[in-house]
C-alpha positions in Angstrom: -152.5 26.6 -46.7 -151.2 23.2 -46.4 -151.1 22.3 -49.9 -148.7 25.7 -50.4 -146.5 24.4 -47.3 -146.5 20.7 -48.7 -145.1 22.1 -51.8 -142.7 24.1 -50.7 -141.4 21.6 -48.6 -141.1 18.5 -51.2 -139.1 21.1 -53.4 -137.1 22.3 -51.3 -136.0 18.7 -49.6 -132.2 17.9 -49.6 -131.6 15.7 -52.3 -135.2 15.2 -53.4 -135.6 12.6 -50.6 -139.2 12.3 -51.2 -140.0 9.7 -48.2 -138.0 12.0 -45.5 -140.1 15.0 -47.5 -143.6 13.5 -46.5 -142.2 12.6 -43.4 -141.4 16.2 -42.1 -144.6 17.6 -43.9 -147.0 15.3 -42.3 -145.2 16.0 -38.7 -145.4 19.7 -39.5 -148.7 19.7 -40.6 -150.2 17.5 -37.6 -151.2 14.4 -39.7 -150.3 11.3 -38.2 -152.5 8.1 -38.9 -153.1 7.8 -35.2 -154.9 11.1 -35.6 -156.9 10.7 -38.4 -158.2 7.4 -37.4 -159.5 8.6 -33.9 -161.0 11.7 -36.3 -162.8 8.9 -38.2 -163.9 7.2 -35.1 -161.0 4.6 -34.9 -159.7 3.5 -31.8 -156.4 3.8 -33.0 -154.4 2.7 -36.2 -154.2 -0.7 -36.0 -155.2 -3.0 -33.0 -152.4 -3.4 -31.3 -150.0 -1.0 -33.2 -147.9 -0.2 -29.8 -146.7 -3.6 -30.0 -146.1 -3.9 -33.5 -142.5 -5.3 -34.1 -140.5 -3.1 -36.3 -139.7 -3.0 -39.6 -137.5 -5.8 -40.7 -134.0 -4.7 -41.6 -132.3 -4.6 -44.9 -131.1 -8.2 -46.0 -133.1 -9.9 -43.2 -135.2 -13.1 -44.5 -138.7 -12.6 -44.7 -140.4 -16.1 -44.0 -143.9 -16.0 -46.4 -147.2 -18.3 -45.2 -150.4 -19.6 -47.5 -152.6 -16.5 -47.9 -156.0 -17.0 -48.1 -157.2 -14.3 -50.5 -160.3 -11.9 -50.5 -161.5 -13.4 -53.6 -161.4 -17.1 -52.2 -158.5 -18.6 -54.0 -155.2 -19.2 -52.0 -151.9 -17.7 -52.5 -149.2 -20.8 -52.0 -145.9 -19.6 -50.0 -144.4 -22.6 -52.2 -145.4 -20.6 -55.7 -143.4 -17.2 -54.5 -140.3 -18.8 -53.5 -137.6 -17.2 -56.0 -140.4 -14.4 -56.8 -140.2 -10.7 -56.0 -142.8 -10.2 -53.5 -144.1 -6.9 -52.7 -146.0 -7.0 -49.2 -148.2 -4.2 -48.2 -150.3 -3.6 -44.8 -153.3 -1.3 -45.6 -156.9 -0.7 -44.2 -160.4 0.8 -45.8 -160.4 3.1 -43.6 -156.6 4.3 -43.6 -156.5 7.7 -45.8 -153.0 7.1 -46.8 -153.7 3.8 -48.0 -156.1 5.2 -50.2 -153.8 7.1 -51.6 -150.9 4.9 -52.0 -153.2 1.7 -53.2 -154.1 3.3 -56.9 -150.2 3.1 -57.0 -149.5 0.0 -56.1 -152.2 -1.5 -58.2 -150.6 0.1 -61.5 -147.3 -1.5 -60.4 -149.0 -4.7 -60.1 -150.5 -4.7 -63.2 -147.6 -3.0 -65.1 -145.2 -5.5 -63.8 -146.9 -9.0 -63.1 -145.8 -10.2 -66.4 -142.5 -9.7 -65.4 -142.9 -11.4 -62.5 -143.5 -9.1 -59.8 -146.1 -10.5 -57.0 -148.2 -8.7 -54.8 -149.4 -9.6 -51.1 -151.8 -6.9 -49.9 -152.5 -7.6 -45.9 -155.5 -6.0 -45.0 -156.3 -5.1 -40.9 -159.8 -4.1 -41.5 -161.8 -6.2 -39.0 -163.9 -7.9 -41.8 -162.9 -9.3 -44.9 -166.1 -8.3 -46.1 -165.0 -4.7 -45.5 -161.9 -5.1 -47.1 -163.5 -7.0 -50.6 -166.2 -4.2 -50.5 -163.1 -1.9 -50.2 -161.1 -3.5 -53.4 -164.6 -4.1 -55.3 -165.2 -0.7 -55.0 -162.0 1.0 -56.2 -161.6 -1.8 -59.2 -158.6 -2.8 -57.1 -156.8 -6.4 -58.4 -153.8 -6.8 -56.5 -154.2 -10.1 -54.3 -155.1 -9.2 -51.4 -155.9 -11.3 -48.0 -157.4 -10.3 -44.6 -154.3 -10.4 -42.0 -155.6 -13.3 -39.6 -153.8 -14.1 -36.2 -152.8 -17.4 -38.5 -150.9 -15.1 -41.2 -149.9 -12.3 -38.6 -147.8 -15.1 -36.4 -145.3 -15.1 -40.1 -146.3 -12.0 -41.1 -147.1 -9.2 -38.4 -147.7 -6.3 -39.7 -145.0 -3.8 -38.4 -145.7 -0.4 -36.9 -147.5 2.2 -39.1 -149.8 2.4 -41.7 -149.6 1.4 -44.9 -146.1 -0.5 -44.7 -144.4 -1.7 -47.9 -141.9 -4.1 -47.7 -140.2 -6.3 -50.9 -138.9 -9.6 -50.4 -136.1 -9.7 -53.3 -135.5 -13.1 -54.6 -133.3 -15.0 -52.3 -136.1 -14.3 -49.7 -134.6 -11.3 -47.9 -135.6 -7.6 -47.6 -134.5 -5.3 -50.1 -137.0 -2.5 -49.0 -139.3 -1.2 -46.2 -141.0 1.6 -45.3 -143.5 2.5 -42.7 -146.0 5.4 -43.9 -147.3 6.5 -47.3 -145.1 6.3 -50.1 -145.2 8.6 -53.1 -145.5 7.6 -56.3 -142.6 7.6 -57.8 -141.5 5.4 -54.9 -144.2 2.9 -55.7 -142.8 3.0 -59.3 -139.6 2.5 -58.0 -140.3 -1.0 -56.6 -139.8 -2.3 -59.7 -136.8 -1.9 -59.5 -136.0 -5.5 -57.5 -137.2 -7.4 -60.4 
């Protein structure tokens, strides 16, 4: 029944605003990440997720730390400067995440060339969780746990999964809180 509704919904949206779409069909249909996670056992969506800051705004500077990644190398602040950087908060456990991930790693690989970087935050509570995780789905994209260190640059905004691209001159050109379609994924490339 769902699936019917969700349909309906995305086709009939006013001016195929896909992200406003999933918005209204996930509130109608009940499914919030909160939700799910305390289905699955989760305390909530993200340790403290009612303190999260907010998204940063549209043309705001987005300050970038060293990353150490899953795979033990380290991704250098200094080597993104002038980049496109695309930063994404996820989880293992997050069901939109898995969804949205397979997307983001076909943009990564479709666009890297081109320059495009990719900073995948994880808030799983292990980083062997989240290697398992990206072991497990073939996943590529660099991707780092989201330690106090990297959170006091980088916290990760309210929501889960947030996508937000740093343009070139170090300033937010996108964001979004929640799952993005995608086409909307695809769309990031857009910055380059």
């Amino acid at each position: 029944m769902h699936t019917q509704t969700l349909k309906r919904t995305h086709a009939d949206a006013p001016g195929g605003s896909s992200r406003l779409a999933r918005r209204g069909l996930l509130a109608a249909a009940g499914l919030t990440a909160l939700g799910l996670a305390r289905a699955q056992g989760q305390t909530s969506v993200a340790p403290g997720d009612d303190r999260a800051p907010a998204l940063p705004r549209l043309g705001q500077n987005l300050p970038i730390v060293d990353v150490p990644l899953l795979g033990g190398t380290l991704l250098r602040a200094a080597d993104l400067q002038g980049k496109v950087l695309v930063v994404y908060w996820w989880a293992s456990w997050c069901p939109f995440c898995a969804e949205q991930s397979p997307h983001v790693e076909a943009l990564w690989r479709r666009e890297r060339a081109r320059g495009l970087q990719v900073l995948a935050l994880s808030i799983d509570k292990t980083a062997a969780a989240a290697a398992a995780y990206l072991q497990r789905k073939g996943f590529t994209f660099p991707a780092g746990l989201l330690s106090p260190e990297v959170a006091k640059v980088l916290p990760k905004p309210k929501g889960l999964p947030v996508t937000v691209v740093r343009g070139r001159s170090g300033n937010v050109v996108f964001a979004e809180a929640g799952q993005l379609f995608p086409e909307d994924v695809e769309g990031l490339a857009k910055y380059l």
